[in-house]
N, C-alpha and C positions, 0 to 999 in steps of 0.2 A: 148663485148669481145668474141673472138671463140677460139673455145675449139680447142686445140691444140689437132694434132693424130699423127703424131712421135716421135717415143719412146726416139728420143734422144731428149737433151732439148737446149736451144740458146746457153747457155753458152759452148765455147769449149776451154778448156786448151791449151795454145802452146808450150810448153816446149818438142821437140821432141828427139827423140831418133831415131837414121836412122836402119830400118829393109827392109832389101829386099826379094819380093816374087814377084813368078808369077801366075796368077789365069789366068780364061778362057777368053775367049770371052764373053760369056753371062753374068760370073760373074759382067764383069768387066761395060757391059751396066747396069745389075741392080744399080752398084754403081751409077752409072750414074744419073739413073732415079731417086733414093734415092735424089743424091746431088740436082738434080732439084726441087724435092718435097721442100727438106729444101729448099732453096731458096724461095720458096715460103712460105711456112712456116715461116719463117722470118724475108723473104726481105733482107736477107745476102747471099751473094754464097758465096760457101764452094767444094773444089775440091773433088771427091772421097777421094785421098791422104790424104785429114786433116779432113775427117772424118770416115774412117774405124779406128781409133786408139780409138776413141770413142765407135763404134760400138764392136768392139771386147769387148772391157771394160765392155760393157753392156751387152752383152751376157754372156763373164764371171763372172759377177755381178747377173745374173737369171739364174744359172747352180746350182743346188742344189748337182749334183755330184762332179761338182768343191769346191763349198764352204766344203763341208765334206773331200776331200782329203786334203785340203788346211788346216784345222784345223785337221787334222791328224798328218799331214807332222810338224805343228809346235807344236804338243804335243809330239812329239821326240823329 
C-alpha cells in the first residue's frame, strides 16, 4: 500500500452549486498541476473545476480563524 500525499482524499462529493470566478494564470496552471497529481494519485482525472470546491473546503476546514468566527457568528 503507498501512502497517500494529497491532502484531499478519492472520495469527491458532486452535488454542485455554480460559482463564478476569475484567478490568474499561474493560479490557474497550479490547479492544473494539482488536478494531474490527483490523477495519479488515484488513477481518476478530476478537472481543476471539480476539485477546487473541495480544496477550498479544506482549507476552510484547517483555518483556525475561520472555525472561531464561525462559532462566534452562530453563538448570536
Amino acid at each position: 500500500m503507498t501512502k497517500k500525499t494529497l491532502r484531499l482524499g478519492r472520495e469527491v462529493a458532486r452535488k454542485p452549486v455554480r460559482l463564478t470566478l476569475t484567478i490568474g494564470p499561474d493560479l490557474a496552471e497550479e490547479l492544473k498541476l494539482y488536478a494531474d497529481a490527483y490523477e495519479r494519485e488515484y488513477g481518476e482525472a478530476q478537472t481543476p473545476a471539480q476539485l477546487a470546491p473541495h480544496m477550498i473546503r479544506a482549507f476552510l476546514a484547517g483555518d483556525p480563524g475561520f472555525k472561531a468566527a464561525k462559532r462566534s457568528q452562530s453563538a448570536n
